[in-house]
N, C-alpha and C positions, 0 to 999 in steps of 0.2 A: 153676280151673287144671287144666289134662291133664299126667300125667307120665305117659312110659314107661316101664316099669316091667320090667326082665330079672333073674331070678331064675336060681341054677344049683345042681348036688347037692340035697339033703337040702329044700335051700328051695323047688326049682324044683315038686319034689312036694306039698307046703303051700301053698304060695299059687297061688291058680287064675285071677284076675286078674292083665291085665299088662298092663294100662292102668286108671289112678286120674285119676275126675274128681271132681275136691272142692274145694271154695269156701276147704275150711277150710285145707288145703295150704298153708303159704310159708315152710315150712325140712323140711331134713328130719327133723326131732326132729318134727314135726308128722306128717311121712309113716310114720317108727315107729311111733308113739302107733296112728296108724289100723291099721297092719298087722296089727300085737303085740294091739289088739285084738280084729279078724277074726281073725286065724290065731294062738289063743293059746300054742301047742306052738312058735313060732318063739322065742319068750321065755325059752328056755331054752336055745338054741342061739347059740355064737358064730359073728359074722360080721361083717367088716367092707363099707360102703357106699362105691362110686362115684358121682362124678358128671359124666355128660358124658366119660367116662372118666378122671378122675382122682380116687384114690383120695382119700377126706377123712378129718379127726379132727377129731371134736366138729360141730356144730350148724353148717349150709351153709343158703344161701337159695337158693331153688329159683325157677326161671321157668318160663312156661308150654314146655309141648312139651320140658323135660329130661328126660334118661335119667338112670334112676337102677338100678344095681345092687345087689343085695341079693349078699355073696359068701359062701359058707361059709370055712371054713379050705382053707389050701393045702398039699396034700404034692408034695414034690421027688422028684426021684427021677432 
């Protein structure tokens, strides 16, 4: 499975890939697990994920060719 993969702030500097192609991929609790591996320093950062541009909570099932955004925190202002 191919997901796009858009990172921004804090993240976008840690993770250097922005495209994942992996068999093992079919939620994103799968797409974490891979990341949080590669890029162990993201593990301690809060952020919440998109998909396809809507924000999610908790465990999403992914298709091929989904966008998925990794988001730091947001300030207002």
């Amino acid at each position: 499975m191919k997901i796009k993969l858009l990172t921004f702030g804090v993240i976008n500097e840690i993770v250097e890939n922005k495209q994942i192609s992996n068999e093992q991929i079919k939620s994103t609790d799968d797409l974490l697990i891979i990341l949080e591996n590669k890029y162990p320093e993201i593990k301690n950062l809060n952020y919440k994920i998109s998909v396809n541009r809507k924000l999610i909570n908790g465990n999403t099932i992914l298709n091929d060719n989904d966008e998925v955004a990794v988001l730091p925190p947001f300030a207002g202002g």
